[in-house]
C-alpha positions as CSV (number, residue, x, y, z in Angstrom):
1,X,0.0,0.0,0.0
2,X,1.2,3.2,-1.1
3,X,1.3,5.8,2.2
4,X,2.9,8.9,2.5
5,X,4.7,8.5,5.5
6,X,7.6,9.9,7.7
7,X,11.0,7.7,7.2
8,X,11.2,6.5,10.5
9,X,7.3,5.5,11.2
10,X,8.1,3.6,7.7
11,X,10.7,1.9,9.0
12,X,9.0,1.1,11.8
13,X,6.1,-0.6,10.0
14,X,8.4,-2.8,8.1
15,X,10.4,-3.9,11.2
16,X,6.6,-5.2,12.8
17,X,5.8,-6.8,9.6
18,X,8.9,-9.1,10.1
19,X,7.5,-10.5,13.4
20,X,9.9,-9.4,16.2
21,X,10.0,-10.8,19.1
22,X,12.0,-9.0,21.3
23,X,12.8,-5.1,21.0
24,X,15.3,-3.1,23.0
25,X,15.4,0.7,22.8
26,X,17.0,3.5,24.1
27,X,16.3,6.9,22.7
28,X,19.2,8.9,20.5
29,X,17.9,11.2,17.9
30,X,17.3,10.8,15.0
31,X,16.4,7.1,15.2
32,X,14.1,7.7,18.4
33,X,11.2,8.0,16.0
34,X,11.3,4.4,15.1
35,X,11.5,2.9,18.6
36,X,8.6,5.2,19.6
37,X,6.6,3.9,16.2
38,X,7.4,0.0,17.5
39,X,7.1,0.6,20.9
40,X,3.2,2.5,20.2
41,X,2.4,-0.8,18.1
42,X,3.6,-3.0,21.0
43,X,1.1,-1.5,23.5
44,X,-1.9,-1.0,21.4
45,X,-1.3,-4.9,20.2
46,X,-0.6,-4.2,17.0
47,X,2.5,-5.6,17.0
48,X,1.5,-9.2,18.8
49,X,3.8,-11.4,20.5
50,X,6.4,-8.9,21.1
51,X,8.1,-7.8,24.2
52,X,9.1,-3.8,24.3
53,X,12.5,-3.5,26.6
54,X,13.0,-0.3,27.8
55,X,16.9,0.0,29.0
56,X,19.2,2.9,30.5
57,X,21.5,3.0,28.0
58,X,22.8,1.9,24.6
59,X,25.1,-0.7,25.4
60,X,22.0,-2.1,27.1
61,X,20.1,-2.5,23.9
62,X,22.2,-4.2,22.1
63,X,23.6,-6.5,25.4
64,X,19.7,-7.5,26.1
65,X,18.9,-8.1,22.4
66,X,22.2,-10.4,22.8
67,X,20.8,-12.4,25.7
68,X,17.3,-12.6,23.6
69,X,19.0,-13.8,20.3
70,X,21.0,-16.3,21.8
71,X,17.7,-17.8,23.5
72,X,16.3,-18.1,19.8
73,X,14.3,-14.9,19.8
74,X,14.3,-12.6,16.7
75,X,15.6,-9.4,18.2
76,X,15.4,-5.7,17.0
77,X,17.4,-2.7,18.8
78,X,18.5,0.8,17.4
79,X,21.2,3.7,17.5
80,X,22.7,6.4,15.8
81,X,25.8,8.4,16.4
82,X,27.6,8.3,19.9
83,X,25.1,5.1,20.8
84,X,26.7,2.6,18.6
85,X,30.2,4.2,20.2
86,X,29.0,3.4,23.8
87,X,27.6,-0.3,22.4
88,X,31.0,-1.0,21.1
89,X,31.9,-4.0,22.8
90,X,28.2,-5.1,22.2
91,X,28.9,-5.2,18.7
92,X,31.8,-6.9,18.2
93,X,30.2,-9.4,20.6
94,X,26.9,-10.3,18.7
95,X,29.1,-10.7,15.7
96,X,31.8,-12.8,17.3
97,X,28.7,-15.5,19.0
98,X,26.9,-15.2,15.4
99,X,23.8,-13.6,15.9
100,X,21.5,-12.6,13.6
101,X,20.0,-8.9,15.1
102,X,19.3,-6.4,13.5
103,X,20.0,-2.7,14.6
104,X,19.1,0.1,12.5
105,X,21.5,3.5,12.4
106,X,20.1,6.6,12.2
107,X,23.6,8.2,10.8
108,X,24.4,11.4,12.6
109,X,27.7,12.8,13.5
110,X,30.1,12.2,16.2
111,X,31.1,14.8,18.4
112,X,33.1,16.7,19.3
113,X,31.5,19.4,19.0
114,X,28.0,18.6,19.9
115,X,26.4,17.6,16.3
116,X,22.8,16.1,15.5
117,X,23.4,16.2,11.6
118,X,23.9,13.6,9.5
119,X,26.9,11.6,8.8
120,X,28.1,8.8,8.5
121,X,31.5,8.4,10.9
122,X,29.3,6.6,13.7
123,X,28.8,3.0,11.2
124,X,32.0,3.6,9.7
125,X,34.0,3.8,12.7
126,X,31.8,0.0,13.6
127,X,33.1,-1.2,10.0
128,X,35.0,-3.8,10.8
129,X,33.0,-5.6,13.5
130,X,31.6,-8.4,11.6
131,X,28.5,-6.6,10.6
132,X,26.8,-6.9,7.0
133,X,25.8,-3.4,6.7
134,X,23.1,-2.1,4.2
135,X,23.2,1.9,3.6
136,X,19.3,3.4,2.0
137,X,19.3,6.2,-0.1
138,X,15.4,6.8,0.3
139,X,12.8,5.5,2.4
140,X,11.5,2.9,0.1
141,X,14.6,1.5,0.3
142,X,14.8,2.3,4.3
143,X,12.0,0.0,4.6
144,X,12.4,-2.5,2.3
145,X,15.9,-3.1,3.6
146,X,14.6,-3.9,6.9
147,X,12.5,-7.0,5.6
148,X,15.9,-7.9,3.3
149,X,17.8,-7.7,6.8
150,X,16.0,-9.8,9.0
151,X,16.4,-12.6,5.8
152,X,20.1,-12.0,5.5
153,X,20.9,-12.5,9.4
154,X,19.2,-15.4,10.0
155,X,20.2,-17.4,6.7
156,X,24.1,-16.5,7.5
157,X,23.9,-16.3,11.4
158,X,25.3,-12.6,11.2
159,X,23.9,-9.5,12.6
160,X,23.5,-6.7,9.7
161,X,23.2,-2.7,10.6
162,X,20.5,-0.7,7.8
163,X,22.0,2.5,7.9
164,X,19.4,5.7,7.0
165,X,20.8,8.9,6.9
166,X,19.8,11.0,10.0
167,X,16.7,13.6,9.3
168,X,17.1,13.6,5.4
169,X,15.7,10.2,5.6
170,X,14.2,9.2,9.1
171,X,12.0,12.9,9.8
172,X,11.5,13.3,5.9
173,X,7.6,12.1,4.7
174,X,8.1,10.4,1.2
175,X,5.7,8.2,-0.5
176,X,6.8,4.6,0.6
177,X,5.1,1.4,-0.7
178,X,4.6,-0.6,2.7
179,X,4.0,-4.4,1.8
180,X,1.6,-6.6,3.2
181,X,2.0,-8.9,5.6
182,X,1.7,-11.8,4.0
183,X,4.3,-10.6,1.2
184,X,6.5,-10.0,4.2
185,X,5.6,-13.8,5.7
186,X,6.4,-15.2,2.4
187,X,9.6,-14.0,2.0
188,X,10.7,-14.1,5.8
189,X,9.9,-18.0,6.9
190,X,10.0,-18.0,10.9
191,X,13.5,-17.8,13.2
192,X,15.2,-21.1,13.3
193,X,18.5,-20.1,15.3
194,X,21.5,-22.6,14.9
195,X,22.3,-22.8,18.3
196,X,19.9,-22.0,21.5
197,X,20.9,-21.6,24.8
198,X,18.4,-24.0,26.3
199,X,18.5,-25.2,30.7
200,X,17.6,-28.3,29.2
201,X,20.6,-28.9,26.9
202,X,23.4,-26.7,28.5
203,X,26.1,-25.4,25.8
204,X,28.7,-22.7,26.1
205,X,29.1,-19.8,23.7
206,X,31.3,-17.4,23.4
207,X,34.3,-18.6,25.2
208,X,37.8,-18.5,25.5
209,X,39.9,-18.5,22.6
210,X,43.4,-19.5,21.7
211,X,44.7,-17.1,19.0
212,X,44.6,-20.0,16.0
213,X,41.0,-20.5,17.1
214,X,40.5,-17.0,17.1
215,X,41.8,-16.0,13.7
């Protein structure tokens, strides 16, 4: 359905057509609009089958939508800018243990100074943490990459970023064609993690490492 729509409530609409089970936000501008979108759909029911996380910070996010992942949940956070700094060790962990979140990045400078523009040196300076990461040029794309996402972690086990350019795309109203849901349920067939961390069938992830291992 063709809308006319602001960037991040599109976004937001495509991420609860993919069936998310777990979401973990903390508000940054400019991605706040999409985790107030998912979190509005959450309590009005909406969005079914979905817990809303509220944490304190942004290394949070991304550290709960770890535990939830790795317990076979299909997990959803997002940053922009100084967040994904903070989440840094987050990162390179959900890589590293191989799980398929996805985080959206609502590209805005890093300071100093003090700058809520966009940019892109937050995702770039994340690079080279083992994440696929998709960059939108419009909000049809925005969205659609979002469904494409979700599809791309959980066949390779591999978190992927969708990176949409702070303001120009997420507060900018565009005419976005949303699909359906059951466009979005044939193309994404339900989470089937690898691995599970189950009481009943105890495994280990994530540790040590001898450096041939590591490599």
């Amino acid at each position: 359905m063709l809308e006319q729509i602001e960037g991040s409530l599109a976004i937001a609409k495509a991420i609860a057509l993919c069936r998310p089970e777990v979401i973990c936000a903390y508000p940054i501008t400019p991605q706040t609009h999409i985790v107030e979108g998912l979190g509005a759909m959450v309590k009005s029911g909406a969005l079914e089958h979905c817990e809303f996380i509220n944490v304190e910070s942004e290394f949070a996010a991304l550290s709960v939508a770890i535990g939830a992942s790795a317990t076979g949940a299909r997990s959803y956070t997002a940053t922009a800018s100084q967040g994904i700094l903070f989440m840094a060790e987050a990162v390179y962990n959900a890589a590293g243990l191989g799980l398929p979140i996805v985080m959206t990045i609502g590209n805005r400078a890093i300071g100093a100074p003090i700058n809520i523009w966009n940019d892109h040196s937050d995702s770039m300076a994340l690079r080279d943490a083992g994440w696929i990461q998709l960059y939108a040029e419009t909000n049809q794309e925005a969205a659609d990459l979002h469904v494409q996402a979700f599809r791309l972690a959980e066949e390779l086990s591999c978190p992927v970023m969708v990176c949409v350019v702070g303001f120009i795309l997420t507060h900018a109203v565009e005419r976005v064609d949303i699909p359906t849901q059951a466009q979005v349920d044939a193309y994404l067939p339900p989470f089937e993690p690898v691995q599970v961390l189950d009481v009943d069938a105890p495994v280990s992830i994530g540790a040590m490492a001898v450096p041939e291992a590591f490599f």
